[in-house]
C-alpha positions in Angstrom: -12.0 15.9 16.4 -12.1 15.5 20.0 -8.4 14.7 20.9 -6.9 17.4 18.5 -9.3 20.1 17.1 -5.9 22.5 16.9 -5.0 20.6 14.3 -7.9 21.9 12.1 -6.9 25.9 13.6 -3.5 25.4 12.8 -3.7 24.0 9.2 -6.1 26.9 8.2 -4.7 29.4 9.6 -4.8 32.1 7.3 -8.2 32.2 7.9 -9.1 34.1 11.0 -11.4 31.0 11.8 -11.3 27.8 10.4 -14.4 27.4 8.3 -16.8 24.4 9.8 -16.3 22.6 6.7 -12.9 21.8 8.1 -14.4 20.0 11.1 -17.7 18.2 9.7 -17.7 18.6 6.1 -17.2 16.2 3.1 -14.4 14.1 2.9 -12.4 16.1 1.1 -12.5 19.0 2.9 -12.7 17.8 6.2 -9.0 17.7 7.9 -9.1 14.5 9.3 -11.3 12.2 7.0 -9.1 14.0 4.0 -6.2 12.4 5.8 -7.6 9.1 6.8 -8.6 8.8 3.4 -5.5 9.9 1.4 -3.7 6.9 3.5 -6.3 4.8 2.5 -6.6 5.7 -1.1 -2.8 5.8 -1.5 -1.1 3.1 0.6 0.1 -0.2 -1.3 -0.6 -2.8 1.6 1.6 -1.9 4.5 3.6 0.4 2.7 2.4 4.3 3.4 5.1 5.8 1.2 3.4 6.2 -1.7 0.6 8.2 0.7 3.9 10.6 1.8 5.1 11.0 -1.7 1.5 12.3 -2.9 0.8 14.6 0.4 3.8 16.6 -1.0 1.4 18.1 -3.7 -1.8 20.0 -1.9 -3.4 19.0 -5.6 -3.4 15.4 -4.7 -5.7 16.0 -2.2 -7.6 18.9 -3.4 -8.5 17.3 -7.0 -6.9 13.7 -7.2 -8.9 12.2 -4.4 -12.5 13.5 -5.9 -12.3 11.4 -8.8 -14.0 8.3 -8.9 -11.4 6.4 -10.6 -9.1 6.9 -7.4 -10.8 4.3 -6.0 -8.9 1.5 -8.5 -5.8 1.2 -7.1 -3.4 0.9 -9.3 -4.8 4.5 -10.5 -4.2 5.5 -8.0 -0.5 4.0 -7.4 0.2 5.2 -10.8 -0.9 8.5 -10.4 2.0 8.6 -7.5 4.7 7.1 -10.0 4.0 9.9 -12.5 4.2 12.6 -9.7 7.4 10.6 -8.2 8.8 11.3 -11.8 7.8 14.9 -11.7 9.4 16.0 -8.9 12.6 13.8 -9.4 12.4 16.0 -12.9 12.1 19.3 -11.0 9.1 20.0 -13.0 7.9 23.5 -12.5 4.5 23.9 -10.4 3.8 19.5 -10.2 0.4 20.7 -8.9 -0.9 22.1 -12.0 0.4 18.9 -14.2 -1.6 16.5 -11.6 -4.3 19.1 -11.9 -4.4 18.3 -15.8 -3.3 14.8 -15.2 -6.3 13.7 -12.9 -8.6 15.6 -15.3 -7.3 13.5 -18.3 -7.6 10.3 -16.1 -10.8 10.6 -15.2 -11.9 12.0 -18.9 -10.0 8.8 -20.5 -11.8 6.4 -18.8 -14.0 4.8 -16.1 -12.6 2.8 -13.5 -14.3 -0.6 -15.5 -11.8 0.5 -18.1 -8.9 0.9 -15.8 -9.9 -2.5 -14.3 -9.4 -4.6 -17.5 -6.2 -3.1 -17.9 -4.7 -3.5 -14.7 -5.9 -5.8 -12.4 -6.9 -5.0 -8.6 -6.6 -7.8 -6.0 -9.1 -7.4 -3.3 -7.6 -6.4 0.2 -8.0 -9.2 2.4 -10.5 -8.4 4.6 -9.0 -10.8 7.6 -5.6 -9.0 7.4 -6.9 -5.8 7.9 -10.0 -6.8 10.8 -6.4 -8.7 12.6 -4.6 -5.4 12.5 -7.4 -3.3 13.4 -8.1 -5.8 16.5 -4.3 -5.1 17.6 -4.3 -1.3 17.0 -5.3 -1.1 20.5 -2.2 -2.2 22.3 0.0 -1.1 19.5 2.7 1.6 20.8 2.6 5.0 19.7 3.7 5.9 15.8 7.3 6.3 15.9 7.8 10.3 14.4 10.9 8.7 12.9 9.1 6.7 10.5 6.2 5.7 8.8 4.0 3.2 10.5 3.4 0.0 8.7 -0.5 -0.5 7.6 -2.5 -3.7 7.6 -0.8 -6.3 5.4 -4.3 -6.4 3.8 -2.2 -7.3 0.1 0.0 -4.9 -2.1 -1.5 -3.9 -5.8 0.5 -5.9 -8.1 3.4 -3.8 -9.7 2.6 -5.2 -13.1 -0.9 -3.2 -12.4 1.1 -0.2 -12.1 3.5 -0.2 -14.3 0.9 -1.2 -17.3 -0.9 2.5 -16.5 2.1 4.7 -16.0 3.2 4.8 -19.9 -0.7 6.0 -20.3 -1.1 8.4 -17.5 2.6 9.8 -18.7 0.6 10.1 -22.6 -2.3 11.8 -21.4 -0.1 14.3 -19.6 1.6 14.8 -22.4 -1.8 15.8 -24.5 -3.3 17.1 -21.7 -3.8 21.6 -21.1 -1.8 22.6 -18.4 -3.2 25.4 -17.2 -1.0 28.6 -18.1 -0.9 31.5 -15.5 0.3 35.1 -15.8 3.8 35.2 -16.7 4.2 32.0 -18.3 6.3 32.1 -21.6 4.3 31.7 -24.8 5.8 28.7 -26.6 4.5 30.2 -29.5 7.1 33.0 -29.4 
């Protein structure tokens, strides 16, 4: 907030001010905690592209990241795979089919449930205190790349790929919604 509060101005721009929400408000509305946490929530160990992969959709961040189920993981991880399979598909509008996606997520089951079907390591907690001790002498992120996160331990892809079939189902049954325009299937 202190080193770069035109980052807050220029992401809301089309407001004449940027609401104060955007500077000290929850975590997912406030621009820097819904960015710390969308690396957090999304990373698999030290690898931030599934975090780049589910910035690309604003709905990620603006309804994913509320659920409580995001927490798990693999959820989480899997959410990503069915949006990587989205946009490879040129799916019209991914936002609204995470929108109805997440919904269906969270409406299938609680993260207990999610846990029995795909199992969630804990991070080791010495990884990530080692790479937080050395983030002070680290060197600047490279704008070429994405940085590499603490080695804290991957979610196993076994985990993953057990929930994508389901998440891809509920998608399937789930409403999408329809906006003005859209093409009655019915006709």
């Amino acid at each position: 907030m202190i080193v770069a509060p035109d980052y807050v101005v220029w992401r809301h721009k089309g407001a004449e001010i940027a609401p104060a929400a955007r500077f000290a408000g929850p975590h997912y509305k406030q621009a820097f905690a819904r960015l710390w946490w969308a690396a957090e929530l999304f990373r698999n160990g030290a690898d931030y592209r599934p975090v780049e992969l589910a910035c690309r959709v604003q709905d990620v961040l603006n309804t994913t990241m509320r659920l409580d189920v995001i927490d798990h993981r693999p959820t989480a991880l899997a959410i990503v795979g069915v949006l990587e399979r989205l946009l490879a598909d040129g799916s019209p509008r991914p936002g609204d089919h995470i929108n109805a996606l997440s919904s269906a997520v969270n409406a299938a089951g609680s993260t207990l449930f999610y846990d029995v079907m795909a199992i969630d390591d804990s991070a080791d907690a010495d990884a990530l205190l080692h790479w937080i001790s050395e983030s002070a002498g680290m060197a600047p992120v490279p704008w070429d790349r994405l940085p590499l996160g603490p080695d804290d331990g991957a979610v196993r892809r076994g985990s993953v790929e057990s929930l994508i079939p389901l998440f891809e189902q509920l998608l399937l049954d789930a409403p999408i919604r329809r906006r003005d325009g859209d093409v009655n299937d019915d006709e």
